[in-house]
N, C-alpha and C positions, 0 to 999 in steps of 0.2 A: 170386606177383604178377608180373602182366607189369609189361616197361618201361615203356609207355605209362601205367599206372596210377603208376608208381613218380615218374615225373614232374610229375604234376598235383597233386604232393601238396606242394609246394614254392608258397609265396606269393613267394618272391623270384626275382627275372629273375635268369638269370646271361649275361653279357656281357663280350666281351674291349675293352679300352680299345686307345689306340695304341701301348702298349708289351707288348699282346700277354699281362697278366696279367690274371688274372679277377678280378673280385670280384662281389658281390652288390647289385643297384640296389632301393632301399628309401629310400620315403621318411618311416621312420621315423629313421634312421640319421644321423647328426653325419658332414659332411662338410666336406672344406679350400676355398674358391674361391680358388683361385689369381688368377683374371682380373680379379678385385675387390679381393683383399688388398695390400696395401704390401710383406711380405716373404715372407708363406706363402700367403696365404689362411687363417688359423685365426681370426683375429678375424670375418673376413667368412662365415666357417661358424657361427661359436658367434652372431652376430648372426642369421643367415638359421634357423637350428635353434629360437632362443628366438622367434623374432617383433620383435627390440630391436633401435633402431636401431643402425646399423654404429660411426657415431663413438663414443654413448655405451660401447659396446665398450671401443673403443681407448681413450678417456681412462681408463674402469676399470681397462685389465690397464697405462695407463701411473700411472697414480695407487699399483695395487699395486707397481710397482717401486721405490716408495720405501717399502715396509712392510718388517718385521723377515721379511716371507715372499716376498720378490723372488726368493731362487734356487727355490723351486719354482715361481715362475710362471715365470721361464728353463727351467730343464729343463721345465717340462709345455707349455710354447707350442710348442720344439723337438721333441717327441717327437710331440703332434698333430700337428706339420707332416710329421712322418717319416711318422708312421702312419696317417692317415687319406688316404682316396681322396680325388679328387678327386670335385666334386659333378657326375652326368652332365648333359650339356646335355639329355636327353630325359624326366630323371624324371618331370615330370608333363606330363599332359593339356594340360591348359591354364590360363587364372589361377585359376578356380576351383577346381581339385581342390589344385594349390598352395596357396591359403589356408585348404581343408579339412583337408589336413593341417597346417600350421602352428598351426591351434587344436587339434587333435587331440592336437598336442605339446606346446601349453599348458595345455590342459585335458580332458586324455582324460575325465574324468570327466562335464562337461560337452557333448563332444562323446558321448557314447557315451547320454546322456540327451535332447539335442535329434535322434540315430539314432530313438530308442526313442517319443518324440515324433510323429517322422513318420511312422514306422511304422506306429504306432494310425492317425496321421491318413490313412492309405493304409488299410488296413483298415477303416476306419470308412466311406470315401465308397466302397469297392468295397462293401460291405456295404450302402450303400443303392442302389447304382447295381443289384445282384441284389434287392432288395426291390423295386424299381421294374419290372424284366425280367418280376417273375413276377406280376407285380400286376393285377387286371384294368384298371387304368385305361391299362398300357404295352398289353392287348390291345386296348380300343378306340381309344385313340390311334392305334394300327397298323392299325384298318377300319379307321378315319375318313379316316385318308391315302391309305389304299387307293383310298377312295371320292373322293377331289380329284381323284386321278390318273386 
């Protein structure tokens, strides 16, 4: 296998940040916003990853810090902050492909059924649109114009 093949087999970008380390840019992927967060950016990621707004976040992981399960929301808030990338400024296209995916990630199911949707519906009107090409009435339409001009 050449390299060039070996390459294109890859769905994620890979790209250097400004510190020079790699990661993988995927907009399936759970990421930190910093520029939006209060102290990591991790609430502002797990908000932006579910589709839920940013506050109700924050009042949930502040509401669990008074549960009998507060040191694992401490150590698991600190360790996403540690470990997750930051989210790239160029991941998507534009708004659209940003909220294609964010229902994607809410409901892959349903998204991968209204794919399956369009599809037929792509199929269906190319399928008439060759039913029409080969149809005698696409050839006399085509004199008839012939004959305007």
């Amino acid at each position: 296998m050449t390299s060039s093949h070996h390459e294109h087999h890859h769905y994620h970008f890979h790209r250097k940040d400004k510190n020079n380390m790699n990661y993988r840019k995927s907009p399936t992927r759970l990421y930190k916003i910093p520029r939006e967060g209060k102290l990591m950016g991790v609430c502002a990621g797990v908000a932006d990853y579910t589709g839920v707004n940013l506050t109700a976040v924050r009042i949930l992981w502040v509401v669990g810090l008074f549960t009998p399960i507060n040191w694992i929301l401490l150590i698991g808030y600190f360790v996403l902050g540690m470990t997750l990338d930051p989210k790239p400024e160029d991941l998507y296209e534009d708004v659209r492909e940003e909220e294609f995916w964010r229902q994607a990630r809410k409901a892959p199911d349903y998204t991968a059924a209204d794919l399956r949707r369009r599809f037929r519906e792509l199929d269906r009107r190319t399928g008439d649109m060759e039913a029409y090409m080969t149809s005698k009435s696409f050839k006399l339409d085509r004199e008839l114009r012939a004959l305007e001009d």
